[in-house]
C-alpha positions as CSV (number, residue, x, y, z in Angstrom):
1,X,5.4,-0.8,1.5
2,X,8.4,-1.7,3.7
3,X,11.0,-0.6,1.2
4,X,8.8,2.7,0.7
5,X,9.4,3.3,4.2
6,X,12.6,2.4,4.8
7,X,13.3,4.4,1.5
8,X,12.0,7.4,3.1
9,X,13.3,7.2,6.7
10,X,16.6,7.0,4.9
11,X,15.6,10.3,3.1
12,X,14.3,11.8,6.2
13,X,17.4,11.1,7.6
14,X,19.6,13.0,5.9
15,X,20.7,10.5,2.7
16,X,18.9,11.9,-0.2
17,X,19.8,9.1,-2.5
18,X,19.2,5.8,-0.1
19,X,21.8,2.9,-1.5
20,X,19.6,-0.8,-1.3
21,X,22.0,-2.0,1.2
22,X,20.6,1.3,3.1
23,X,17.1,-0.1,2.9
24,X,18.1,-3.5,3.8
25,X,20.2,-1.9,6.8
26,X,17.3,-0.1,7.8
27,X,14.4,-2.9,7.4
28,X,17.1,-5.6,9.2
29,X,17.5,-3.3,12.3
30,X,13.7,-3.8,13.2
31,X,13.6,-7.7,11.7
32,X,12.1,-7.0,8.6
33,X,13.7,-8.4,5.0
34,X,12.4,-7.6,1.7
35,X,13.4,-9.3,-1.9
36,X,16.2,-7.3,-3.3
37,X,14.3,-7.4,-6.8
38,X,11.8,-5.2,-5.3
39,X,14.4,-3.2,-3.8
40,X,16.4,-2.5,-6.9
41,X,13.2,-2.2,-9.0
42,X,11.4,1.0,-6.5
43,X,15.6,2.2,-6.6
44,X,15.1,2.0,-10.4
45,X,11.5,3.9,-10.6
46,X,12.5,6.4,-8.7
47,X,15.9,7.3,-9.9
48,X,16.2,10.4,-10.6
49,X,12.8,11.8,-9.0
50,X,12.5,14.3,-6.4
51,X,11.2,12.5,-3.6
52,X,8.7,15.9,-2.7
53,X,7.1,15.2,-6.3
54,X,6.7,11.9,-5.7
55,X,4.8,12.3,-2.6
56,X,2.7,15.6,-4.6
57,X,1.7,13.4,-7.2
58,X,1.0,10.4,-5.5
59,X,-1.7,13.0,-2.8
60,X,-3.0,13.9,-6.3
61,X,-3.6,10.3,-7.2
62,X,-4.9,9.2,-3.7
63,X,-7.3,12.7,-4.3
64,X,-8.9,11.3,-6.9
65,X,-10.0,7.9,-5.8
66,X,-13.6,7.3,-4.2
67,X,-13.3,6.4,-0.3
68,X,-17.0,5.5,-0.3
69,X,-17.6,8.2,2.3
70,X,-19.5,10.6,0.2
71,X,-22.8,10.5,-2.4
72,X,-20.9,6.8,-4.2
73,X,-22.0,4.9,-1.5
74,X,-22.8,0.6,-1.5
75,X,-26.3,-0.1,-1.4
76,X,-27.4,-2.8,1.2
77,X,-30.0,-5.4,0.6
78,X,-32.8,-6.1,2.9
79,X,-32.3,-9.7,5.0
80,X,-35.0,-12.3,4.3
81,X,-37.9,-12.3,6.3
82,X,-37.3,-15.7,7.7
83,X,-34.4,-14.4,9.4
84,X,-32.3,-18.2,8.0
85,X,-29.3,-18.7,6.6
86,X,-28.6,-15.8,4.4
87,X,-27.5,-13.5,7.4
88,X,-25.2,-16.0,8.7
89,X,-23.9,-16.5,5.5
90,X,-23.3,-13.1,4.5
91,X,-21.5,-12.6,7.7
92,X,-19.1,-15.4,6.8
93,X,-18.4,-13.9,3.5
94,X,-17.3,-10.5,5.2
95,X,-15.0,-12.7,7.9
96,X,-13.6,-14.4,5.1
97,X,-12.5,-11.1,3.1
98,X,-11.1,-10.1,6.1
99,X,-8.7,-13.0,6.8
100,X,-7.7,-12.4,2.7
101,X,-6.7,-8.8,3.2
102,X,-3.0,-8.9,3.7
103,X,-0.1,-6.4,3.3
104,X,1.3,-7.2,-0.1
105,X,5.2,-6.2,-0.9
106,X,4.0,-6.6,-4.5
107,X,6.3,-4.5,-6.7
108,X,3.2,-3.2,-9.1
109,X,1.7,-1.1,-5.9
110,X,4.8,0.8,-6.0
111,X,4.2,1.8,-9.9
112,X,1.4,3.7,-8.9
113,X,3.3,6.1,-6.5
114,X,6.2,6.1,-8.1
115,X,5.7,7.2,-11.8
116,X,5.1,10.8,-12.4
């Protein structure tokens, strides 16, 4: 996600076709480094692309994906009557998850964006 947006605050910026030593310019002014495989690899997908399609398609893509807000909801399971472990348990589950989810700078996020 940082090259994404470095990408496009190079774009925004004026330089419609952002150099990776632009990125890493950009990302090292506010202390932030990514891998310069990822960079050349996003440079690579989106060679070529108009970065206004981009965004289009990837609205079109976000569109279409269930946020759990509407009729698809999670069903929740009643607790046990005893009131025990289970509820405490449960709750460490969800802190764990929590701790897991973690910004990822994994290249195959970018593929889904990127690609028209």
């Amino acid at each position: 996600m940082k090259v994404i947006a470095a990408y496009l605050l190079a774009v925004l910026g004026g330089n419609n076709t952002p150099s990776a030593k632009t990125i890493k310019d950009i990302l090292g002014s506010v202390g932030a480094e990514a891998e310069d495989g990822n960079i050349e690899l996003f440079l690579s997908e989106i060679k070529g692309k108009d970065i206004a399609e981009v965004i289009a398609s990837g609205k079109e893509k976000l569109a279409s994906v269930p946020s759990g807000g509407g009729g698809g909801g999670v069903a929740v399971g009643a607790a046990p009557a005893s009131g025990g472990a289970a509820p405490a348990a449960a709750e460490a589950k969800k802190e764990e998850k929590v701790e897991e989810k973690e910004e990822s700078d994994d290249v195959s996020f970018y593929f889904g964006l990127v690609r028209l």
